[in-house]
C-alpha positions in Angstrom: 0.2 -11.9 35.5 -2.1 -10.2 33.5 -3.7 -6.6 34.5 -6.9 -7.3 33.8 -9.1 -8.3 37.0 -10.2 -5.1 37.9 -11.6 -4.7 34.3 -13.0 -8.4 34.6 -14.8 -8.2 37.9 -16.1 -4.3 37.2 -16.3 -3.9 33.7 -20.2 -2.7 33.8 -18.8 0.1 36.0 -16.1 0.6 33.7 -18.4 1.2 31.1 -20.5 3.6 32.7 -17.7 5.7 33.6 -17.8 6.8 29.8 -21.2 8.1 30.6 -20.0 10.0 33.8 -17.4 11.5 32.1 -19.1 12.5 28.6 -17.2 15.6 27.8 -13.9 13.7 28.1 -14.8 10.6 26.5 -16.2 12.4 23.3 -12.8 14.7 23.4 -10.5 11.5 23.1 -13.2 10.5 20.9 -12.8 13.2 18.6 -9.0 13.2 19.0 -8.6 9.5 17.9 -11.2 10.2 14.9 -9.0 12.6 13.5 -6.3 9.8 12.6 -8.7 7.2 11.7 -9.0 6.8 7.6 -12.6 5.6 6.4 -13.2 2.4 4.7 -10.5 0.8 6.1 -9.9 -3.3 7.3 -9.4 -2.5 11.3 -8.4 -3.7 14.3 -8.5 -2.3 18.1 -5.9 -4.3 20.2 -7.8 -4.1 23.8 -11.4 -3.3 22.7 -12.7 -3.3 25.8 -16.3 -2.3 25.7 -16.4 -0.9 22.4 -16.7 2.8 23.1 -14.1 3.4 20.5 -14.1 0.5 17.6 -18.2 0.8 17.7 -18.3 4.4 16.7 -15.0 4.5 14.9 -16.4 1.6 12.3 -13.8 -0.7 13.3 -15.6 -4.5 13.1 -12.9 -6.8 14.9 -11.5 -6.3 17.8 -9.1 -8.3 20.7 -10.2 -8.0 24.1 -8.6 -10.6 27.1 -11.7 -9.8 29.6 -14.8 -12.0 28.8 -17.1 -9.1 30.6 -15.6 -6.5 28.4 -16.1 -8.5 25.4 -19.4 -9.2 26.3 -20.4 -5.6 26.2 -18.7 -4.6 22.8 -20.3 -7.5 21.3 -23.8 -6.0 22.1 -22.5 -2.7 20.1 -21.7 -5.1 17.2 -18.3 -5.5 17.4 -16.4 -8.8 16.4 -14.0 -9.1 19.6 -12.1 -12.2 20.1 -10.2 -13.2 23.2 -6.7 -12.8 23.3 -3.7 -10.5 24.4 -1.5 -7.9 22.8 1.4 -9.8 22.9 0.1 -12.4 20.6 -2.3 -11.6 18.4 -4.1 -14.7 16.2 -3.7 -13.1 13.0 -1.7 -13.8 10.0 1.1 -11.3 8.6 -0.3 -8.1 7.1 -4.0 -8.8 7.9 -4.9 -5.1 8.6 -4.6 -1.8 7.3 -5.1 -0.1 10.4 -4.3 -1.0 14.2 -5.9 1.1 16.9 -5.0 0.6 20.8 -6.7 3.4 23.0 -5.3 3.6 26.8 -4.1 0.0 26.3 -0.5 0.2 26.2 -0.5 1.1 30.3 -1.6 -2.6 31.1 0.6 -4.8 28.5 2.9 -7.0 30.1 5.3 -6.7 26.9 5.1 -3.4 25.3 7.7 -4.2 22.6 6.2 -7.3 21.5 3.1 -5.4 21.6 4.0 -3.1 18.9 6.4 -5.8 17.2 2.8 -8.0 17.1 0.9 -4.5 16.0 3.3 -4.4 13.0 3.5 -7.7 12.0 -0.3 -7.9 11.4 -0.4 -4.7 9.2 0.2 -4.3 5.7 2.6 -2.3 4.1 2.0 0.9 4.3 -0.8 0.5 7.1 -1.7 2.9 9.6 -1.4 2.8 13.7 -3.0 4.9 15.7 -2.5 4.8 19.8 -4.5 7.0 22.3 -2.5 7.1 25.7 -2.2 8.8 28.8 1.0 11.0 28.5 3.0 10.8 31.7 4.6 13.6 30.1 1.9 16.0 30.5 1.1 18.2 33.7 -2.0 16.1 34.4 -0.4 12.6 33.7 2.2 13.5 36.1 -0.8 13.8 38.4 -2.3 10.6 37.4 1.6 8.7 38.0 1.3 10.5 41.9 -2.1 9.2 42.7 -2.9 6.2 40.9 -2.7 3.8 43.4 -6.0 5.7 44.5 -7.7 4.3 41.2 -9.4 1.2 40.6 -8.2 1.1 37.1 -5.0 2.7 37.0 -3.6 1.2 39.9 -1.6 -1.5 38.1 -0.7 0.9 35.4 2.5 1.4 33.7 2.7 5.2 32.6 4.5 6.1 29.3 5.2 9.7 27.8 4.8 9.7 24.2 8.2 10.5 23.5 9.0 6.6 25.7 6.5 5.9 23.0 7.6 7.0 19.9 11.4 5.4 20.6 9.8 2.4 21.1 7.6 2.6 18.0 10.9 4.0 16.0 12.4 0.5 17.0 9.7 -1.5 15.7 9.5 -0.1 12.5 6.9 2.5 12.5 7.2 6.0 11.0 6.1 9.0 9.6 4.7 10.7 12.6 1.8 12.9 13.4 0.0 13.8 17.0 -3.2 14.9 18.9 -3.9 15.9 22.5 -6.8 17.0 24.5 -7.9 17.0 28.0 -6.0 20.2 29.4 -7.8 20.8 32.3 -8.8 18.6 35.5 -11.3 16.0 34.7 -13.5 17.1 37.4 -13.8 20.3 36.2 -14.8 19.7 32.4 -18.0 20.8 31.8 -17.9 21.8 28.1 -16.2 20.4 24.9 -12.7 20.0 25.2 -10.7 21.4 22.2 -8.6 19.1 20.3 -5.2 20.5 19.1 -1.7 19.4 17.6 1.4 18.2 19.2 1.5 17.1 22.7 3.2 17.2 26.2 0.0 19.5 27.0 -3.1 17.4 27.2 -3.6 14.0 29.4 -4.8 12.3 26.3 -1.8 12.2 23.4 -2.8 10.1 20.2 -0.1 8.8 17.9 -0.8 8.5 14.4 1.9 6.3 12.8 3.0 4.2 9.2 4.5 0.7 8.2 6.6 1.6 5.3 
């Protein structure tokens, strides 16, 4: 059973909750930018709406909820239907893979990344923006996220869960982002973006196929 109904049945309200929540949206934004090379064949696994691949300049994009695809078509971006866990590409199709707060609602996570690395080519890039469980804030989101229409189905990882999982499916050479220190609520202007994580909610992963 797929965890996307929620997203299927309110993914207009999903959408706008980028606009509610501008100051974190353009942090993980900004965050996710930082790792993303220009020029570059792309693909965002779970493309939902298109807030990220639209921006970003990445043209193709997977998406299993017909609603959400709906929407990032209408910001020009080439979304197919399908799931993580099989992706309809052929070997080394890609140079860069970007997931952003998609690896919480795959049924498979290891054949998610084995998937993610079989469709780039040597030497590609993989970037994934997550919610750290590891973090003071994601521990909050783990405690209450039966309370969220979203999250509730969730699967929480910390990036270090992450990074042994990517380590085991090939990927390498390292780097990281976080943002979003403070409570959501209470964000009124730009969140900073620094190095490292286990600080900030929002951790991306910048990784290689070698």
């Amino acid at each position: 059973m797929y965890k996307i109904s929620p997203y299927q049945n309110y993914a207009k309200q999903y959408d706008q909750c980028f606009d509610e929540n501008r100051q974190v949206y353009e942090a993980e934004l900004r965050a996710v930018r930082s790792f993303i090379p220009e020029r570059l064949c792309g693909l965002e696994i779970g493309a939902g709406t298109g807030r990220f691949a639209a921006p970003l300049g990445i043209q193709i994009g997977i998406e299993p909820v017909e609603s959400m695809r709906k929407i990032a078509r209408q910001r020009g971006v080439d979304v197919l239907g399908g799931r993580a866990e099989c992706l309809p590409f052929k070997d080394s199709s890609f140079e860069l893979v970007l997931m952003v707060t998609v690896i919480c609602f795959v049924n498979d996570i290891y054949k998610t990344f084995t998937e993610s690395y079989r469709v780039l080519s040597d030497g590609g890039t993989i970037v994934i923006g997550m919610i750290d469980s590891g973090s003071p804030l994601g521990q909050t989101y783990l405690k209450h996220k039966q309370n969220s229409l979203f999250y509730k189905q969730a699967t929480f990882y910390s990036v270090d869960q992450i990074l042994e999982i990517m380590r085991e499916t090939g990927f390498t050479d390292f780097s990281f982002r976080q943002t979003i220190f403070n409570d959501i609520s209470g964000i009124t202007d730009s969140e900073i973006v620094s190095t490292g994580y286990g600080k900030g909610l929002f951790a991306v992963i910048h990784g290689k196929k070698n």
